[in-house]
C-alpha positions, 0 to 999 in steps of 0.5 A: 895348379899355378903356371909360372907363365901362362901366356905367350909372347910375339914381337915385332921390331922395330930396327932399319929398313931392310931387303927381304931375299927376294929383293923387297924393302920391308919396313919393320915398324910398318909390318903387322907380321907378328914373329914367335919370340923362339921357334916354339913360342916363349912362355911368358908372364904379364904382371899389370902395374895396377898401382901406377909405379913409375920407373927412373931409368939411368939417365934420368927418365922417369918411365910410366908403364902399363905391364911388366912382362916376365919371360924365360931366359930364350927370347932374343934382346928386344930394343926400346919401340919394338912391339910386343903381344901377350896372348893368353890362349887365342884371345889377345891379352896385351899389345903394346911398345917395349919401353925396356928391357933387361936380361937378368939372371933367371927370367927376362923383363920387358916394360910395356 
């Protein structure tokens, strides 16, 4: 039987240093605290790009990416350089940085 989504998504992001409740600066992109994507874990799917696609984003940028990464509609909006892993069981599938992503109407895309 197939699995529509087979592998499990975590991120890290990469926004402003904050402080944390106890008064300490974290800095998000130097953390190595890997976060669920939800409570529970997100489901997800990563699609290889195998043939070299590349992507025009709207201002013009051409995008070269390794891996499209489908998942359900309850992952919170991830931004451009918040990082990204895909594990498939215990084992570490793909590590990465979003370099788009987009919220369509039945799945959510990110670009890796």
């Amino acid at each position: 039987m197939s699995v529509q989504y087979p592998h499990k998504l975590q991120y890290i992001t990469s926004g402003d240093p904050y402080q944390d409740a106890d008064g300490n600066w974290v800095n998000p992109s130097e953390s190595t605290d890997w976060l669920n994507a939800t409570s529970l874990e997100t489901d997800c799917r990563d699609q290889p790009n195998d043939k070299g696609v590349k992507m025009t984003v709207v201002d013009g940028e051409v995008l070269e990416f390794g891996s499209v990464v489908y998942c359900e509609l309850d992952v919170p909006d991830l931004s451009r350089g918040d990082r990204v892993r895909i594990n498939h069981g215990s084992k570490v599938r793909l590590e990465g940085t979003v370099k788009r992503f987009s919220r369509d109407e039945f799945h959510c895309r990110i670009w890796v």
